[in-house]
N, C-alpha and C positions, 0 to 999 in steps of 0.2 A: 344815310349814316346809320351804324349798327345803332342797337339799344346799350346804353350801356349797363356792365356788370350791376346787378342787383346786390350785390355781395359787398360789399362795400360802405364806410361808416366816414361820419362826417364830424366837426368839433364846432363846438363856439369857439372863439381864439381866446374870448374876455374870458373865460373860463381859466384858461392857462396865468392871467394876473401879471404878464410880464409883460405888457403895452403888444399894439398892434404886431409890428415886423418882426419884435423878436418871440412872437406867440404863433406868428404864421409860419417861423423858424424852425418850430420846438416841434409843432403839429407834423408838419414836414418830415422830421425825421424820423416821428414816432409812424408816420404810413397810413394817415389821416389822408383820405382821398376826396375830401370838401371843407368848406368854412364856412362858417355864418359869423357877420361882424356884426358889432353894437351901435349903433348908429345914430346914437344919441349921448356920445361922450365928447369931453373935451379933444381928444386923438381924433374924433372919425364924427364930425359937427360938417353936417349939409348947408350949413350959414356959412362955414370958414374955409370948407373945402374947395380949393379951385378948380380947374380944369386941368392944371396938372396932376394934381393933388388926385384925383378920381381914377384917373390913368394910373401913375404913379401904385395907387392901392390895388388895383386890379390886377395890376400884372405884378406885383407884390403876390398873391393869392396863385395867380397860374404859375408863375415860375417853381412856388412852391410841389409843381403839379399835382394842384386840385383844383378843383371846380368852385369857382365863387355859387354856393347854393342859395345866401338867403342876408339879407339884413336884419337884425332884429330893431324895434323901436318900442320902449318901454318903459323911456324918464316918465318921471311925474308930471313935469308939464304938458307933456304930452298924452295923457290919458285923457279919452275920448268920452267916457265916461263920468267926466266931471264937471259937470254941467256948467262952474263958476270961472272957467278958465276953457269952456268951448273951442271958440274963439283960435286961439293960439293954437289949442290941442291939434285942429284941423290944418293949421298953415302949417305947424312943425312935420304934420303929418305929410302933408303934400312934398315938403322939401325931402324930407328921407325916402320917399317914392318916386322923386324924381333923381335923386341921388345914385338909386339901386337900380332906375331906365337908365342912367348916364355911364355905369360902370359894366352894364349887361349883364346884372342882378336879375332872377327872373321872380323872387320874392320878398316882401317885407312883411316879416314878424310881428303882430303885437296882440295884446295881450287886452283883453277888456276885462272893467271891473265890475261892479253887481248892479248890470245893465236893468234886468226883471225885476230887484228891488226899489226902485228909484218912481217916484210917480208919473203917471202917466205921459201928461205936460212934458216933461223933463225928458222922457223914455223916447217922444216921437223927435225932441228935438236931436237927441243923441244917433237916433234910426236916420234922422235927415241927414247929420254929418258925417256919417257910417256910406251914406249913400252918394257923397261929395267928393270925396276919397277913395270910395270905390272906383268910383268911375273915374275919377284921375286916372288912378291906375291902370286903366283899360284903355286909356288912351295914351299911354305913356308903354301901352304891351307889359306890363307888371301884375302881380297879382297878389293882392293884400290877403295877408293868411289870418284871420284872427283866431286867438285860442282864450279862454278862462274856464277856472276854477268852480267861476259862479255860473249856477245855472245847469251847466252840462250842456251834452254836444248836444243833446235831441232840441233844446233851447237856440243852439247856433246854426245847423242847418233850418229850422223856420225861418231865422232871422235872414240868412241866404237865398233861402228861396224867395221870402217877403222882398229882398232888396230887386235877384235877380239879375245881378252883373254880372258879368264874367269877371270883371275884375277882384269879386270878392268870394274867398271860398277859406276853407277851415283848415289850420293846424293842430296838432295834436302832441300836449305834453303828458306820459302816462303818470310821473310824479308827481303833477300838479292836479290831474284827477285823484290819484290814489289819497291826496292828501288830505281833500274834499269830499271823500268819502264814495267818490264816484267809478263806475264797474267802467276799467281804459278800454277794455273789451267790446262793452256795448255800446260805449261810447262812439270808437269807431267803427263799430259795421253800422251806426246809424247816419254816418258821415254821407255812406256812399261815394260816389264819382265828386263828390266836394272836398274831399280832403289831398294839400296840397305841398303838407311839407308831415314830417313826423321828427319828433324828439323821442329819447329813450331818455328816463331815470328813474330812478326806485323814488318808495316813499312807504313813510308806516301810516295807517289808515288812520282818515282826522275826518272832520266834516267842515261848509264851507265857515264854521264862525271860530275854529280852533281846528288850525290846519294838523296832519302831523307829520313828525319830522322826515324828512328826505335822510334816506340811507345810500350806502354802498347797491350799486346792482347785482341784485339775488341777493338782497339781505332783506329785503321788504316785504310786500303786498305783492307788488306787481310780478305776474308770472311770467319772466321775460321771453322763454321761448316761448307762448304761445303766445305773448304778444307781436314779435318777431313772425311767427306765422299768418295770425291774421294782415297785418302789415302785407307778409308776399301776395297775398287775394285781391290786393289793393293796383289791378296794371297799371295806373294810367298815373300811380305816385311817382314822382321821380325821385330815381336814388341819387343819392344814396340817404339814407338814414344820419339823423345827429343826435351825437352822444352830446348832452346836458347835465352839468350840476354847477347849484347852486354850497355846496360843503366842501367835496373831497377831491382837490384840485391838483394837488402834486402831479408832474408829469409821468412819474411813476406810475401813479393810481389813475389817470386818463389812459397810459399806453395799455394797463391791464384791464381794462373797461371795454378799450378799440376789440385788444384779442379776444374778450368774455363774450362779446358781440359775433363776434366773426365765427368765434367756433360753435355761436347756438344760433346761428342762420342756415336754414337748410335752402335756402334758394340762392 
């Protein structure tokens, strides 16, 4: 099978704000060539979804033709990092990973919180369930992407290496670092061969206790084409790239995001 086009940009659908089918609709038409779904809402719940239901969504996402690229997981109950609700965080977690093995998802999205602030005790217990999860995934052929704000990537490849599953390797939000005060630059050429999914969006520079605000793309921090450049250095990423916000949602302002993207990839 050829590789496919690098040149090519992907959506959240929850992005879009008009429930699952009619956001994989909208996507669709605007020439979006992947998706990444929410996987922790009421629409798209790994407890309620059946076996149709999984089918059903998947071929919901191809027919649209695109490529189902990634699940996200990122309710509150499910943060991993919260040491008083563990417990659940990891069974919720397992379900939406086995959710994304079931639909031939080959990623699931999440987001950790401020892992390296939290005491030790607490830190090893959270590394153990980090490492429980992983390895689901590994056996399920999935691959847990984690990204955060806190800490930075140099912080999350140790923690990869320390873990040392295949199952677990690193995504990259450059909005969510720029916000943090963090260089999305260094961040990922410190990734290496672990980095396993990439998002695009802007952000005006915050640090991690006072974030700051997420903009339009090219209105921020973030230097999109040379982030886009580093990005092509990266072969073993698969594309295509996802366009991410959290603000400025109108289909309008995603379809001109797709082409602002498209016309500042040189690969």
């Amino acid at each position: 099978m050829s590789e496919p086009s690098r040149k090519s940009v992907g959506v959240r659908i929850d992005d879009l704000k008009s429930g699952v089918k009619s956001g994989i609709q909208i996507a669709s038409r605007i020439g979006f060539t992947a998706a990444e779904i929410a996987a922790d809402t009421q629409e798209v719940d790994p407890r309620e979804l059946g076996e149709s239901g999984r089918r059903h969504l998947a071929r919901l996402v191809r027919s649209g033709n695109m490529t189902f690229a990634s699940l996200s997981h990122n309710a509150r109950f499910a943060d991993l990092t919260n040491i008083t609700q563990l417990d659940r965080a990891v069974d919720s977690t397992r379900e939406a990973i086995r959710l994304a093995a079931d639909m031939g998802v080959p990623t699931l999205s999440k987001g950790l919180g401020p892992l390296w602030s939290i005491n030790e005790r607490d830190r090893e217990s959270v590394i153990a369930a980090l490492q429980d999860v992983s390895q689901y995934a590994e056996r399920f052929g999935t691959t847990l992407a984690i990204h955060s704000r806190f800490g930075g990537s140099d912080s999350l490849v140790e923690l990869v290496n320390k873990l040392a599953t295949p199952g677990l390797q690193i995504a990259i939000d450059p909005g969510e670092l720029v916000s943090a005060g963090i260089d999305p630059l260094a961040a990922m050429n410190a990734t290496g061969e672990q980095l396993a999914l990439a998002y695009v969006r802007d952000a005006q520079v915050g640090t991690p206790e006072h974030a700051g605000m997420e903009v339009a793309l090219g209105q921020g921090a973030l230097d999109v084409a040379a982030y886009l450049a580093h990005l092509s250095l990266h072969k073993n990423l698969p594309a295509p790239i996802l366009r991410r916000s959290d603000a400025s949602n109108a289909p309008s302002d995603i379809a001109t995001d797709k082409q602002y993207l498209l016309d500042a990839m040189l690969f």
